[in-house]
N, C-alpha and C positions, 0 to 999 in steps of 0.2 A: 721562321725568320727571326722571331725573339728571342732564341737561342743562338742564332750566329751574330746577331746583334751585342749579345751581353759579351758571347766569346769576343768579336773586337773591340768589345770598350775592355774588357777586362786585357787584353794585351797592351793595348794604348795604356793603361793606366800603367801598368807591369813592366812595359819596355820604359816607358818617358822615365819611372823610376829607376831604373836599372841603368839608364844612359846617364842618369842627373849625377847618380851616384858618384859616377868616374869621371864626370863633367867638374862635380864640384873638387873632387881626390885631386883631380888636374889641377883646379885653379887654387887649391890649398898648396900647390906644390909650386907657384909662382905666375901660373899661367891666369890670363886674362881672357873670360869666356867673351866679352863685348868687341873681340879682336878676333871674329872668326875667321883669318885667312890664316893668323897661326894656329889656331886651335886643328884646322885640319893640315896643315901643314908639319906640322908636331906630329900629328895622328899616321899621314901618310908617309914620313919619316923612322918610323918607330919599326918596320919591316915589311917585309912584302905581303903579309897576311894582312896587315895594318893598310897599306898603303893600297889593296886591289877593294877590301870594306871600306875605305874613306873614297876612291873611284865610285865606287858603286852606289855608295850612298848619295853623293853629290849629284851624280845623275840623276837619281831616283826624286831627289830636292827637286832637283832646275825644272824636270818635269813637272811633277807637282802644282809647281806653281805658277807655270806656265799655263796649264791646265785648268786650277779650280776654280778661276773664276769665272773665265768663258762655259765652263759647263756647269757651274750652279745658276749662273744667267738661263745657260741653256735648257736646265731641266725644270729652272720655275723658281729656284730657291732667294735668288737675285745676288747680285753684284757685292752686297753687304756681306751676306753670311759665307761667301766664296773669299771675301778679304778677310773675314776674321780668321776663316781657315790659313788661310796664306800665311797669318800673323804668327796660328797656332803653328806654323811649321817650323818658326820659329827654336820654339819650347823642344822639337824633334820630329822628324819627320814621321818616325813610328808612332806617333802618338797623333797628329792633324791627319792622317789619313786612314786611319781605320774608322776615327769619330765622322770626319768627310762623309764616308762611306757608311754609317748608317743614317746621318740624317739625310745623304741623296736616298736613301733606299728607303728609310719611310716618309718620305715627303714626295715617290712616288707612289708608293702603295695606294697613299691619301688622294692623290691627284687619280690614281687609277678609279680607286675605289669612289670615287664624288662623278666621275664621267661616265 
């Protein structure tokens, strides 16, 4: 498990920079990141390769965060660390849900392993 653990932090860390990169290319280029209905709006206008990854992503979001905090309630983590994820999804979604995903998976290990 320590090894798919590092593999997800190490993507989150690797995608969040790879997305910031072009986040920030965008907004040297005029664009305002704190105005995210253009930012995906721009994205999803740019072609249809563009525009079916900006769909997909946004679902991939809405979910997200619909999601983390009723199941870090649910699995023990609590309502806090389900919000700060939400926050982090902020920062990208590539990056709040693989981190998500290893503290739900050793914060059950622990809860396994203590019952």
């Amino acid at each position: 498990m320590a090894a798919r653990h590092a593999l997800y932090i190490l993507i989150a860390v690797a995608s969040a920079a790879a997305a910031w990169w072009h986040g920030i290319a965008w907004a040297r280029d005029g664009g305002n990141l704190l105005l995210l209905p253009t930012f995906f709006l721009d994205a999803y206008r740019s072609g249809s390769a563009a525009a079916f990854l900006t769909i997909d992503i946004l679902a991939v979001w809405l979910v997200f965060m619909i999601w983390v905090v009723p199941d870090a309630v649910r699995v023990g983590l609590g309502a806090r660390k389900g919000w700060l994820y939400f926050a982090l999804s902020f920062v990208g979604t590539c990056f709040a849900f693989p981190l998500y995903l290893v503290a739900r998976e050793r914060h059950l290990a622990k809860a396994s392993a203590a019952g």
